[in-house]
C-alpha positions, 0 to 999 in steps of 0.5 A, spaced: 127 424 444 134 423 445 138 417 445 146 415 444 150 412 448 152 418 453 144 418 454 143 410 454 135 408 452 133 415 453 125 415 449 120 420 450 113 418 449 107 423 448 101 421 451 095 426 451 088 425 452 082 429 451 076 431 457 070 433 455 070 441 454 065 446 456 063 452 454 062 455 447 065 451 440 069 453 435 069 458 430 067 454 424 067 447 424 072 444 419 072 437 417 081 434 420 082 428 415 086 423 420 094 423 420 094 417 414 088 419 411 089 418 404 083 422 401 086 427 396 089 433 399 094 436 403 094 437 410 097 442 415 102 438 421 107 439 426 112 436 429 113 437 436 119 433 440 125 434 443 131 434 440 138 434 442 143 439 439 150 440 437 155 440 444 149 435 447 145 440 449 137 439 449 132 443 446 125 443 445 121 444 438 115 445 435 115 445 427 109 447 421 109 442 416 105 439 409 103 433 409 100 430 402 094 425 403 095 421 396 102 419 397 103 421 405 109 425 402 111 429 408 115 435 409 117 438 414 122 444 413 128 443 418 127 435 419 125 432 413 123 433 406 121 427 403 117 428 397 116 421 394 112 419 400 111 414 405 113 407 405 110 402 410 110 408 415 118 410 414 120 417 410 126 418 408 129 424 405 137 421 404 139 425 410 133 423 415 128 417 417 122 419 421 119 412 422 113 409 427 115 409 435 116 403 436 115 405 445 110 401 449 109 408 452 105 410 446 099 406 448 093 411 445 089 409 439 092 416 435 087 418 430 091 426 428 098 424 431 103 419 430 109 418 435 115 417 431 122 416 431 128 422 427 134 419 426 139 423 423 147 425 424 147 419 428 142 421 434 134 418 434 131 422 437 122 422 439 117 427 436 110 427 435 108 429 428 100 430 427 095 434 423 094 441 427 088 443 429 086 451 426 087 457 431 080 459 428 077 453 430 078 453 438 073 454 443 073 461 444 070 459 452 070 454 458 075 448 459 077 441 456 082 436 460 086 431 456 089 425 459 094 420 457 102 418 457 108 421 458 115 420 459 121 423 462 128 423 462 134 425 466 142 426 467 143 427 474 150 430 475 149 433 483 151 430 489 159 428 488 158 422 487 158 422 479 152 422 473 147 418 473 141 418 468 133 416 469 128 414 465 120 414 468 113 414 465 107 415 467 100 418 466 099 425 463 093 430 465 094 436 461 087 442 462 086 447 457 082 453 459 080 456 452 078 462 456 084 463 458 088 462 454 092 458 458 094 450 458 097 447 465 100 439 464 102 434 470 105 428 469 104 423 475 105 415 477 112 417 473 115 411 475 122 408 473 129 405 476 133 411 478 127 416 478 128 421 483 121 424 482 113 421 481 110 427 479 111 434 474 107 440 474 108 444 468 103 451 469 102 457 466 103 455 459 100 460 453 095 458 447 098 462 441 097 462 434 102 459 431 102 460 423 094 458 424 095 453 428 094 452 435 100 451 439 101 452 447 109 455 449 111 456 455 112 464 458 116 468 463 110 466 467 110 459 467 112 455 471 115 447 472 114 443 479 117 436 481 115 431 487 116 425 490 111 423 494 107 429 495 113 433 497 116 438 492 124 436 491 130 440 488 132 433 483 137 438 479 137 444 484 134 450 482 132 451 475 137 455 470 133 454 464 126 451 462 122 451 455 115 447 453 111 448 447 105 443 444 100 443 439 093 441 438 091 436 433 084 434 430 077 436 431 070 437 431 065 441 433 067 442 440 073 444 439 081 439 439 081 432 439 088 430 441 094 434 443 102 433 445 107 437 448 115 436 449 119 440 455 126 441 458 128 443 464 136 445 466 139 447 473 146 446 476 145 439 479 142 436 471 138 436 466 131 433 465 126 432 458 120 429 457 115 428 452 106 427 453 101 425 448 094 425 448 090 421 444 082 421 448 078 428 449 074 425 455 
């Protein structure tokens, strides 16, 4: 995530689980190498984040990368390319440096994906970088719940008494229907000093296949929610803009291990972001 004195401590955390799924297995069962596997070879990664752009805007990405086991060379076309690999978990490319998360809201054990911290140009900002589950390899029917962690933050501009910003985190519960094609997320027991909301429900958003990989992106059809207290609220009035990606990561023979997501939502009252993480498929 972002942080800079504008947006003080702002830090999104990815916390995804994984629930037992029904239905058919994948297509064909490929053997995922762990994120620091070192076993010879290259394996295919993304890193999906939120960053913040020139003119302070925030955007959300979702990007393909190599990551070469040996010497954990990482590259990642659009972040970082640091071909000399890995140094106790730091990469750097002279420009970048992708480091480890350090955020206690990444409390998971993390076997595919890696919360890390991208500074570059001044600004750090939260990504989750792991080795991409293979589109051919979801299960082709049923279900499966991931849980985990999220992190959310806000700029809060309405109201006329000035700008604000929050940050909240919580727990994350994020199903996909692999039938449907379809991942729905909420994020829930959100709590932090400032937070006008507990819960946010993102539905709706398509399983795509993106360059082999299998990524979620959200669509003229989805949908994003808040609450506080079992009541929907309008925290940034009514919504101007809204994106959400995601990827899976890791597998076995049914289907994805682990998944991550990052979102932002504008409206004329502020701006709202945040970042989940799974790291158990119940």
């Amino acid at each position: 995530m972002v942080r800079e004195k504008l947006i003080a401590g702002l830090g999104i955390a990815l916390g995804l689980s994984a629930c037992n799924g029904s239905g058919d297995g994948p297509n064909t069962v490929f053997t995922y190498q762990p994120i620091d596997s070192t076993v010879s070879g290259d394996s295919t990664v993304r890193a999906v984040g939120v960053a913040q752009e020139a003119g302070n805007s925030i955007v959300v990405k979702n990007m393909q990368g190599t990551l070469t086991r040996e010497n954990q060379a990482l590259e990642i076309a659009g972040l970082i390319v640091d071909t000399d690999g890995s140094s106790r978990g730091v990469w750097s490319d002279g420009t970048t440096t992708v480091a480890a998360s350090g955020a206690p809201a990444f409390s998971g054990v993390y076997d595919y994906v890696l919360p890390v911290e991208v500074t570059s140009g001044g600004l750090t900002n939260t990504y989750l970088i792991g080795v991409a589950t293979r589109h051919q390899d979801l299960p082709s029917s049923g279900s499966a719940t991931f849980t985990g962690q999220s992190i959310v933050d806000g700029i809060l501009t309405g109201g006329g008494t000035g700008s604000s910003s929050f940050e909240a985190s919580g727990d994350l519960s994020l199903t996909a229907d692999f039938a449907a094609g379809v991942v729905d997320v909420v994020m829930e027991n959100l709590a932090g000093t400032g937070a006008p909301i507990d819960e946010i429900a993102i539905g709706g958003l398509s399983i795509v296949n993106g360059g082999g990989d299998a990524i979620f992106a959200a669509d003229s059809q989805s949908t994003i929610q808040f609450e506080s207290g079992g009541t929907v609220v309008t925290p940034i009035g009514d919504p101007t803009s809204f994106d959400a990606t995601g990827a899976f990561f890791g597998g076995d023979e049914n289907g994805p291990l682990e998944a991550g997501g990052a979102f932002q939502v504008d409206g004329s009252g502020g701006g709202i972001f945040g970042i989940f993480v799974a790291d158990d498929r119940k």
